[in-house]
C-alpha positions in Angstrom: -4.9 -5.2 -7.3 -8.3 -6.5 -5.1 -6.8 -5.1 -2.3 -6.0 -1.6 -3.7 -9.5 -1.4 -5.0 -11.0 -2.2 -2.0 -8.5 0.1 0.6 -9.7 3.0 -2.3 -12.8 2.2 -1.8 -12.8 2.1 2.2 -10.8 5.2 2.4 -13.3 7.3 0.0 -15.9 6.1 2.4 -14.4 7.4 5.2 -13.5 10.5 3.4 -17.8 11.0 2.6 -18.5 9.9 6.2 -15.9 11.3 8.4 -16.7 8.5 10.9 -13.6 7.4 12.7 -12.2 6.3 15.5 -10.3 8.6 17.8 -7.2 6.9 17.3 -7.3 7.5 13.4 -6.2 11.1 15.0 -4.0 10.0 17.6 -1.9 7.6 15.1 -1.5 10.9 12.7 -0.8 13.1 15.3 2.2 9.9 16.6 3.6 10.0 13.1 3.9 13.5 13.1 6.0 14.1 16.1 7.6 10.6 14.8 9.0 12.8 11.5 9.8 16.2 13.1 9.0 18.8 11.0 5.6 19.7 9.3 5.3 21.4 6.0 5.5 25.5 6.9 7.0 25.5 10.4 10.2 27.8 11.2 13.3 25.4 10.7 17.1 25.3 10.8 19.1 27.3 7.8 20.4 23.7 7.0 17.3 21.6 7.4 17.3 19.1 4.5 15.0 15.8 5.8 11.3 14.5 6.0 8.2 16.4 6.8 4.8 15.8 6.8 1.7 17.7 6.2 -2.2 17.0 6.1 -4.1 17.5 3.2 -7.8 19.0 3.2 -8.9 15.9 2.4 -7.2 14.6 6.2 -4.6 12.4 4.2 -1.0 13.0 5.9 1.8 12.7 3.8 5.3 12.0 4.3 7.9 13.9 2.3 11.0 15.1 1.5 12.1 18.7 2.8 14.7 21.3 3.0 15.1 25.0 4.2 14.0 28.3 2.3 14.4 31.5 4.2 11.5 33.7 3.6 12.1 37.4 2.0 12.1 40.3 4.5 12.6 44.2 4.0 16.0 43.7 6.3 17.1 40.4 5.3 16.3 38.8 8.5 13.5 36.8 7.6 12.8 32.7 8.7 13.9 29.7 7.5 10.7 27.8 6.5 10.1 23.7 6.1 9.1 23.6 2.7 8.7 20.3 0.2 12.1 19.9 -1.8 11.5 21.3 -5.1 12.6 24.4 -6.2 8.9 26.2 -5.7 9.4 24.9 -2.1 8.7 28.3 0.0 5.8 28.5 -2.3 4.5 25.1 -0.4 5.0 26.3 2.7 3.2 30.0 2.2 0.0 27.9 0.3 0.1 25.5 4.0 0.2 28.5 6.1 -2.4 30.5 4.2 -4.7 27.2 4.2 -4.9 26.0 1.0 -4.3 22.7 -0.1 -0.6 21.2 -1.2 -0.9 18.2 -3.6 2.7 16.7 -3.9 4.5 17.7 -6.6 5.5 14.7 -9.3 9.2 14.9 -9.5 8.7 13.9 -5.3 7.8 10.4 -4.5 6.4 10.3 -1.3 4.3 7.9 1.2 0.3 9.0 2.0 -1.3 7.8 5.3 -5.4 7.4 5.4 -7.7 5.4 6.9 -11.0 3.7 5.8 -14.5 2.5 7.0 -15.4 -1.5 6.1 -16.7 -3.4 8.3 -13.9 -2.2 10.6 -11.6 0.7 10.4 -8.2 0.5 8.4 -5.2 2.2 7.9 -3.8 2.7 4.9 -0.3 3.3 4.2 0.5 4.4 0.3 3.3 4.9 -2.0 3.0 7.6 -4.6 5.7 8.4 -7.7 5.3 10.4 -10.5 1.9 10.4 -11.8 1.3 6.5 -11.7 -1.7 5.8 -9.0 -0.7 4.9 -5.4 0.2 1.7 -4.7 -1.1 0.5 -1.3 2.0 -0.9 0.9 0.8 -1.3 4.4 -2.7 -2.5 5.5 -3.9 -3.3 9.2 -7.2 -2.9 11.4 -7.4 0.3 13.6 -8.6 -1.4 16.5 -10.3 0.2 19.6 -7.4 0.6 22.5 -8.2 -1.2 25.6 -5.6 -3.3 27.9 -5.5 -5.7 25.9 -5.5 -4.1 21.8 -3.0 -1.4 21.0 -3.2 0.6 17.9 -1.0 -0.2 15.2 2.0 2.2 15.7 5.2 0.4 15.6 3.8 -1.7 12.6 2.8 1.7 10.2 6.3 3.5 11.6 8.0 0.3 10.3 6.6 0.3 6.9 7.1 4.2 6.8 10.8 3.6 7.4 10.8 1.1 4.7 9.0 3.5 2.6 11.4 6.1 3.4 14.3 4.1 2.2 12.8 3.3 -1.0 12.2 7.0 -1.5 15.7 8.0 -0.9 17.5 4.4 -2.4 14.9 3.9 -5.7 16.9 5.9 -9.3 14.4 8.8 -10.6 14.2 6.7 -13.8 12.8 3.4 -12.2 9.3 3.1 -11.2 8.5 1.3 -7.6 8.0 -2.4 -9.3 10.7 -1.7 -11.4 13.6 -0.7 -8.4 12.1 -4.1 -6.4 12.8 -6.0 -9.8 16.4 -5.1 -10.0 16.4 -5.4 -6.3 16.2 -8.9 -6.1 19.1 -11.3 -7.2 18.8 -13.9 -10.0 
């Protein structure tokens, strides 16, 4: 619970300052091409998989997606990533026209941010339903040099593990819940 407070807290002063390191970007921008898709873009008729998008706020999220094809006076229009509910083309249009896209509630889903301490942070997050994030993932954003790399193959692990818990946790069970019945004995 300490910890949670305290990424908040880091993250919301980040958010206020806007003062991060260049590889708060770069790690976004690895996680994106990581995933594929991004919330909006022109897909495959049978797309059905993760996307991501950015909030206004700079947050990226990780969701789940599928294909809508977008109306047209001669029924040729695009296929369109949009989140996996069934307002999804309505998603994608509110991206594309710039406004902001809060995931929906009936779509868990995994948040990325980053926060100013003493040193920068990224923060990996868990959100279901309308329960608060739960933080899952924690490390420092060092500077890159020879010698320090950014923490890539840690967050894209936890995002995988994330991902299965999306796709493997029942509707009906929240997070702590799914681990509970998860673990024999």
């Amino acid at each position: 619970m300490e910890a949670e407070k305290l990424a908040r807290d880091e993250a919301q002063k980040a958010l206020i300052s806007k003062n991060l390191p260049p590889e708060a970007e770069i790690l976004k921008g690895h996680i994106e091409h990581e995933v594929g898709l991004k919330l909006g873009q022109v897909c495959p008729p049978e797309f059905k998989g993760w996307l991501t998008y950015r909030r206004l706020s700079g947050d990226l999220v990780v969701i789940r997606g599928r294909a809508f094809k977008e109306p047209s006076l001669l029924g040729m229009g695009k296929w369109r990533a949009g989140l996996d509910v069934p307002f999804g083309l309505d998603t994608a249009t509110e991206m594309l026209r710039g406004f902001d896209v809060t995931p929906p509630q009936s779509l868990d889903h995994l948040m990325v941010n980053f926060g100013c301490g003493k040193t920068a942070r990224v923060f990996l997050w868990y959100g279901e339903n309308i329960a608060p994030y739960r933080l899952i993932f924690e490390e420092e954003l060092e500077d890159a040099d020879e010698h320090q790399e950014v923490p890539q193959s840690n967050l894209i692990q936890a995002l995988e593990e994330g991902m299965g818990w999306v796709l493997n946790k029942p509707k009906h069970l929240t997070l702590p819940e799914f681990f509970k019945n998860q673990s024999p004995g």
